[in-house]
N, C-alpha and C positions, 0 to 999 in steps of 0.2 A: 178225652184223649188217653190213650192207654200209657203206665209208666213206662220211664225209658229204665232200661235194664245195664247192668254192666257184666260185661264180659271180660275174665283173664287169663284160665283155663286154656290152654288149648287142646284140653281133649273135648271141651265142649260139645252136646251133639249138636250146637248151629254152625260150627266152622266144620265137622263133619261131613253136614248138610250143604255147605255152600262148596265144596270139593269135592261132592256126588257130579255139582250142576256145572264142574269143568269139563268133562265129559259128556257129552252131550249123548243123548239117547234115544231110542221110540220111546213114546208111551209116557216121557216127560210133563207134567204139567208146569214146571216152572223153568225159567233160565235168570241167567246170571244181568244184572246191569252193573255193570261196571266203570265208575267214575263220576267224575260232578257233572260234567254237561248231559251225558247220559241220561243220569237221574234226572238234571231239571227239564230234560225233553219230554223223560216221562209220566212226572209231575202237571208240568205244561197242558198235555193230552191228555190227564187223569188216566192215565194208566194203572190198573190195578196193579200195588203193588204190595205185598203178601210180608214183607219185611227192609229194611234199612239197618247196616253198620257203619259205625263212623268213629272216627277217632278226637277226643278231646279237642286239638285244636282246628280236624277241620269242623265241627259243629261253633266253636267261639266265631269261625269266618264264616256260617252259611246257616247260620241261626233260624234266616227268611225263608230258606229253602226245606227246614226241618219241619218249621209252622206249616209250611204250604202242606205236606202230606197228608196224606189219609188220617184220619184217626182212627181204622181200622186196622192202618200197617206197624207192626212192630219195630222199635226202635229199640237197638243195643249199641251200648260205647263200647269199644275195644281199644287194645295197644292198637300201635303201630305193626309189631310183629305178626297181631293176628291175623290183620288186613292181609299182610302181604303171603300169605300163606292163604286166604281167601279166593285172591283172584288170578287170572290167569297174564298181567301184563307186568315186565317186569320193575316199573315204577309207580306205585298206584299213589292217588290224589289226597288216600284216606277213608273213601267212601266207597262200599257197594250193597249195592241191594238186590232181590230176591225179586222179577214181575211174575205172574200170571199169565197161562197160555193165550187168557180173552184173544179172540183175532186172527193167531196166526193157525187157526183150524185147516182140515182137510176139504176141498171142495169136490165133492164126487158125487153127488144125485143132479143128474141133468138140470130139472126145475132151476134148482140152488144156482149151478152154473151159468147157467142163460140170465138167470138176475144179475147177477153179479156184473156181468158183463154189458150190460142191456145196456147203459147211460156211460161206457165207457168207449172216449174218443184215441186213445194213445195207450199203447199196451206193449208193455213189453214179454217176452215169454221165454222162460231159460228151459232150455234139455237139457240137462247133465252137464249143469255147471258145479264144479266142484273145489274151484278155489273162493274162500271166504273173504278173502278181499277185493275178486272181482266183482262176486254179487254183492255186496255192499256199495262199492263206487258204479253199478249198476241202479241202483235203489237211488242214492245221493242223488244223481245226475236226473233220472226219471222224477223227480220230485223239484229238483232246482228249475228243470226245461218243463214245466207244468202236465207230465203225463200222469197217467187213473193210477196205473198199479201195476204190480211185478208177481210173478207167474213163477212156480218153478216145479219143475217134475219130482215126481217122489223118489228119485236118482241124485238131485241135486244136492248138495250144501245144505244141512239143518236152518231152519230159517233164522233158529236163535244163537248160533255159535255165537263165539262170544265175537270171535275179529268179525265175523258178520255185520253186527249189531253197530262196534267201534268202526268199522269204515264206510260207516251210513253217516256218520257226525250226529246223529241225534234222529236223523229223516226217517230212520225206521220206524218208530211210532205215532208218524205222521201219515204213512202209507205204508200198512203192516204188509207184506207179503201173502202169497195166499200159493198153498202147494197142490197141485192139482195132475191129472192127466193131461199132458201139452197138447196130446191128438186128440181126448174128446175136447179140448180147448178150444182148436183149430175148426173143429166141425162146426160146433156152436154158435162160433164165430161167423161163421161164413153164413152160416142159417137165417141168422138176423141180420145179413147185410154189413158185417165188416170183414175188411180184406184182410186177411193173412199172408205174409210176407216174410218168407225165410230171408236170412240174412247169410252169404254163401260165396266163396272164390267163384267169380266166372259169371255171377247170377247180371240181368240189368240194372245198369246203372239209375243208382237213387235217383240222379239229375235227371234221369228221362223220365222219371214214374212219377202217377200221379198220390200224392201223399194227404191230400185235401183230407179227404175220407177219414172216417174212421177206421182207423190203423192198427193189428196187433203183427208185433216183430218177433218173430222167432230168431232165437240163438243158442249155438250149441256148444258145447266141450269144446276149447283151443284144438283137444288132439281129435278127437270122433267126431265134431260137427252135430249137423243137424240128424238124425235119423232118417233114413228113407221114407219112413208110412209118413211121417208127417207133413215131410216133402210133400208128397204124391197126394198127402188132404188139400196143403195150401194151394199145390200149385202154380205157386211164382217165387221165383226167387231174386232177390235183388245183389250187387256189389259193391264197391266202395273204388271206385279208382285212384291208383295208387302209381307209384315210381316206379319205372322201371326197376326190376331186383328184387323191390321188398314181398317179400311172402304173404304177409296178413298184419293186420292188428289184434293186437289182444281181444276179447271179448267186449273189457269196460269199455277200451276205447272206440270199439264198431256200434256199440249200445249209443255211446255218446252223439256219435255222428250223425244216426240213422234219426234220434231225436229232437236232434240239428235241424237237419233238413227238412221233418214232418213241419216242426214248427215255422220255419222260416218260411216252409212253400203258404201255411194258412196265414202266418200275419204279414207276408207281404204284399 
């Protein structure tokens, strides 16, 4: 196991380095994990993780959790001060660490695509989604209600912001996200026999459609929706019946529903 290092410094270039990965970027190979449950999700998954900082007393309470890591990942003690200068939440636990992009790759060569999807019954797919707390309680809920994986167009949400990552509760390294073209998505889809099914004001009602099937659900931006060309790939669109008045649901919560329903209609 490599030594643990101490850090005081705050010109340091690792507290540098970890204020690059607040800012998310292209071309990133790493992102930020930030916090204890976090890390032990990633941990858990053996997630590759490239470094860990922690502070005195949360290493005395999470000793088990320090052992479990890599012995390839670098470990530094810091203040308390350094931490929070570190990460992007405004009361941190003590700990953040550094993962590796392993997973959350770009899917764009057909072949690649078509695998991917081959053995996958429940799918969900974002267009240009761009708030980082809906794809995440997106992610959560596709992972609690037993779906494959979450989709997201190269418009969307970085797959590793950091509230991303934090409003998965840990589920993101259990079903990494995968960013792809939504329309060659949809083609693919349809190719090998699974239906595509925008999610849309006005579309048919979930309760009438048949959800048995292997299933990918398109969803789009609260304000722009779904795209047209993608529309015009899946060709069907479904709705959510609602109360008189109300205008829509948010994203996470139309994701949540449509996942609802998928499952309920096969295990009942």
């Amino acid at each position: 196991m490599k030594a643990v290092q101490r850090i005081q410094s705050l010109n340091n270039p690792e507290l540098k380095r970890l204020k690059r990965l607040q800012r998310v970027e292209s071309g990133r190979k790493e992102f930020l994990i930030e916090g204890t449950h976090l890390l032990e999700e990633a941990v858990a998954t053996a997630w590759p993780l490239c470094s860990i900082y922690y502070t005195d007393r949360w290493a005395q309470e999470n000793l088990s959790l320090i052992h479990r890591t890599s012995r390839d990942t670098d470990k530094y003690v810091v203040d308390p001060s350094w931490i929070r200068q570190a990460v992007t939440t405004d009361n941190p636990d003590g700990v953040v660490g550094i993962g590796s992009w392993m997973g959350v790759n770009q899917t764009g060569q057909s072949d690649e695509l078509s695998s991917d999807i081959s053995d996958w019954s429940l799918v969900l797919a974002g267009d240009g989604i761009q708030d980082p707390g809906n794809a995440g309680a997106l992610l959560r809920t596709l992972v609690g209600l037993g779906g494959n994986r979450l989709y997201l167009s190269p418009d969307s949400v970085s797959p590793v912001h950091p509230k991303f990552l934090r409003s998965t509760a840990g589920q993101w390294f259990r079903r990494p996200p995968r960013v792809t073209s939504i329309k060659d998505l949809a083609k693919h889809a349809i190719r090998i026999g699974v239906q595509v099914i925008v999610a849309d004001m006005g579309g048919e009602s979930i309760a009438d459609m048949d959800l048995r099937k292997p299933t990918v659900f398109v969803l789009g931006s609260e304000g722009r929706g779904v795209s047209p060309e993608i529309k015009k790939v899946a060709g069907r669109v479904c709705g959510i019946p609602m109360a008189v008045g109300v205008e829509s649901f948010n994203v996470a919560t139309t994701g949540a529903i449509l996942l609802y329903e998928a499952q309920r209609q096969r295990f009942s």
